[in-house]
N, C-alpha and C positions, 0 to 999 in steps of 0.2 A: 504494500500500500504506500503511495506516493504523502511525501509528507505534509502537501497539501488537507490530503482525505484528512487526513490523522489530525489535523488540526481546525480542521471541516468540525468533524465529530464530535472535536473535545469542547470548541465553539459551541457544540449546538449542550454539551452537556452542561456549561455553566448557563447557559443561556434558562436553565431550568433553577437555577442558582444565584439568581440575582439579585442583591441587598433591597430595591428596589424594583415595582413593578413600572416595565416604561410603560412611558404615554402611546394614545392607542397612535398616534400617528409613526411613532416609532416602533410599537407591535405591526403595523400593517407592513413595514419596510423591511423586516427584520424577515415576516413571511413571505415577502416579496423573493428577496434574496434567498431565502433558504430553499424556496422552491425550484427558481432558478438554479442554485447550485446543482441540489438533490435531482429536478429530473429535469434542466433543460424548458424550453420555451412551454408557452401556453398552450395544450391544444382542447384542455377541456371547455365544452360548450360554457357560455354567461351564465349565470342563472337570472332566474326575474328577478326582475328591479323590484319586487315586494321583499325578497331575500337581503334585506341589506347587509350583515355580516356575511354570507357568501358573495356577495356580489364585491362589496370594501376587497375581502380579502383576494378574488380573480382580477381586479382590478392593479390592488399593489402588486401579482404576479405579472401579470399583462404587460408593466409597466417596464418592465426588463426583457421584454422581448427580444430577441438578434443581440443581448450580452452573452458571451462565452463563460461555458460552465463555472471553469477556475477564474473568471472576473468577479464572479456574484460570490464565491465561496471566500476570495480574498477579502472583498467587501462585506461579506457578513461576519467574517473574522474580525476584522476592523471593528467595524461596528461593537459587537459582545464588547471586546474588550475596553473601549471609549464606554460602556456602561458599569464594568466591571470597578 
């Protein structure tokens, strides 16, 4: 495992760990990014606009579209840790 993963994973473990709960606009980023990491672009369908939490959340995903997998993984490493 490339030491990116390794630091992917340990991210996502403190990320569960956090002295503080972030703000939701920094939760939706955070799932933006980890989605992006973990699989890659959007392809699941929108959900209704009555869904707002599914909807916020495919949307911070969306939002990272055509980023490379190990960009969004660096970036949510960053991220954790600037919370940390």
């Amino acid at each position: 495992m490339s030491d990116l993963n390794t630091a992917f994973e340990a991210a996502t473990a403190n990320a569960m760990n956090l002295e503080e709960r972030p703000d939701n606009q920094t939760l939706l980023k955070l799932y933006g990014l980890y989605k992006q990491g973990a699989a890659g672009d959007n392809t699941e369908p929108k959900p209704g606009f009555t869904d707002f939490v599914a909807s916020a959340k495919w949307n911070a995903w969306n939002q990272n579209k055509g980023m490379a997998q190990d960009d969004a993984k660096q970036q949510y490493i960053a991220l954790i840790e600037s919370l940390s």
